[in-house]
C-alpha positions, 0 to 999 in steps of 0.5 A: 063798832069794835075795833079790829083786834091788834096783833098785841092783843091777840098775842096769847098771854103765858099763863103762870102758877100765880094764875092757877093759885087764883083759879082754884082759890088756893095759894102758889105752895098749894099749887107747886106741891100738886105739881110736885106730885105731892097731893098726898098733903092735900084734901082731895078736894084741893087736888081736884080744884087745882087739877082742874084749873091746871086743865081749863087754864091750859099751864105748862109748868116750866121743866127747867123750873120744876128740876131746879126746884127738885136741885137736878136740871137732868142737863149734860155739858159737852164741849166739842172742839169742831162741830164741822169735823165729823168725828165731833157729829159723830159723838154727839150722836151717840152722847146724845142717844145715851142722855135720852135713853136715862132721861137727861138732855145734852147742851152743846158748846162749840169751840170751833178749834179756838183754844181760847174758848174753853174756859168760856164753854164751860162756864157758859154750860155751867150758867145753866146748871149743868149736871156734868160735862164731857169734854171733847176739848183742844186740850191747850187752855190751862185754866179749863181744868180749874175752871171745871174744878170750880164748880165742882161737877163731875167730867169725862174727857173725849179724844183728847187729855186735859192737863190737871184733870184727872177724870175718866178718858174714852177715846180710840186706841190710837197707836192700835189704828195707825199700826192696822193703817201702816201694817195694811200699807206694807201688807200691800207693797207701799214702801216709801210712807209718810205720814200727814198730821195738823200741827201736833201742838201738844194735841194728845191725840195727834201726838200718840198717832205720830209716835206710833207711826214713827215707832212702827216704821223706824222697826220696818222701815227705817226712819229714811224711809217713812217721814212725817209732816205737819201741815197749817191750815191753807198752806196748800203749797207745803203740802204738795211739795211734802207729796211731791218730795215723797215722789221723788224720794220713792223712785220707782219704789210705792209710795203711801201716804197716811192722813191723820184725820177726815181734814187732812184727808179731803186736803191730801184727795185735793193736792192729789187732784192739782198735782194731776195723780191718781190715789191708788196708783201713782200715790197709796193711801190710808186715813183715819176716820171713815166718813160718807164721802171716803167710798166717793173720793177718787178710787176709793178711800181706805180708812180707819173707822173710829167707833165714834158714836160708840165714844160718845155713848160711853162717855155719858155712861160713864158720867151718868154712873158718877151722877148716881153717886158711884166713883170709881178710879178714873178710867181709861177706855180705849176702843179699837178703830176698824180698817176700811179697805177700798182701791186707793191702797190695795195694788 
């Protein structure tokens, strides 16, 4: 009597190119030439006779095997500094619709805002034959720019700049978005601003927001009145006496605030809460970045829209296009943000 079959020995066993070669009684070159579609320096008798055990065997060639073979691996590298920041999900979509559309794929290494990744995230994509990479990076590591330099591939910077890379840069008009967020609060009688950023921490794009809101409202305000402060993670503490200060600084006069990003804005929605106010009335408010949840939270968030998906999208453009030899200078591409407004600023 048989014995019953063993979960080993139903297991289905891979089927290889030396097991085509044995079928078709030609050799492994023969084989790999057919499935390199080069049947032209084969008999169509030999064509036929692989085709058809490449059928009855059922093989599935490796891609990857077959792009390396052909020196492409159609890969693209992008780091991204947080995948739970919605900026980052947001550009990764829209890398992600580009590489499809020309036929690449995107591997996606995730920092998770240590710094101390960075050098690691690129040599972990390159391991795997990258063609090129677009960095969304903290910018803080210095070695990452020799480490990109190394292996020699082109690369796109998202967001933030990288110091010794001179690479092509996309990215929202920074300076354009905080002026429609401060215009839009002076617009609409807030005249006590502060400005709530993540520790700055040579982050370029945290450092260009802060310049332009100091710039802007030192012209309109005065520095007295329009402040900005820098909050860590968890210190929750600091940020409510930051609003509290604001308060008592405005008197009888509006007081705004404006969030450099969706973090700081769920923690500036969160202080307002514990302190018992309501945004839109006794606190203004403006932040950058529009997310799902920015029309549910209180009366409503006003934002400024980053073109995020339309970040990414370029960015592989631009990075394909150095793929298919062209180079041009480095580029700077800056596109506009679009301001949301909604009850937590309009009086």
């Amino acid at each position: 009597m048989k014995s019953p079959e063993t979960h080993t020995e139903r297991r289905e066993v891979r089927v290889t190119i030396d097991d085509v070669a044995r079928a078709a009684g030609v050799s492994k070159a023969t084989v790999s030439r057919f499935l390199n579609h080069r049947t032209t320096r084969l008999s169509p008798e030999i064509a036929t006779r692989v085709e058809k055990a490449v059928a009855d065997l059922a093989y599935m060639p490796s891609p990857m095997a077959q792009a390396l073979k052909r020196g492409r691996s159609r890969l693209i590298g992008l780091v991204v500094a947080d995948i739970t920041n919605p900026f980052s999900v947001a550009v990764l979509r829209g890398a992600e619709n580009a590489a499809q559309q020309a036929g690449y794929l995107v591997m996606l290494f995730n920092l998770g805002n240590a710094s101390q990744r960075e050098r690691e995230g690129i040599e972990a994509l390159a391991s795997y034959q990258v063609e090129g990479f677009v960095l969304n990076t903290l910018g803080a590591d210095p070695t990452a720019a020799k480490e990109i330099a190394r292996h020699g591939k082109p690369a796109v910077l998202v967001d933030r700049k990288l110091d010794g890379i001179n690479a092509d840069f996309v990215s929202l008009d920074n300076a354009d978005a905080v002026r429609q967020g401060v215009e839009h609060l002076l617009t609409n009688g807030w005249c006590e601003l502060l400005y709530i950023s993540e520790p700055v921490a040579g982050v370029s794009p945290r450092i260009e927001r802060v310049a332009a809101f100091r710039s802007l409202t030192a012209v309109r305000l005065g520095a007295a009145a329009a402040q900005v402060i820098e909050v860590a993670d968890g210190d929750d503490a600091a940020l409510d006496k930051a609003l509290i200060g604001l308060k008592q600084r405005g008197g009888t006069r509006p007081v705004a605030v404006m969030a450099s990003n969706a973090r700081i804005t769920l923690r500036v929605a969160a202080s307002v809460v514990r302190l018992g106010w309501s945004l839109g009335r006794d606190i203004g408010f403006v932040g950058i970045d529009e997310t799902v949840w920015a029309p549910l939270v209180g009366p409503g968030l006003t934002t400024i829209e980053q073109p995020t998906e339309e970040i990414g999208r370029i960015a592989v453009t631009c990075l394909l296009e150095r793929l298919q030899g062209h180079n041009p200078p480095p580029r700077q591409i800056f596109l506009a943000g679009r301001l949301v407004p909604r009850a937590s600023s309009l009086r």
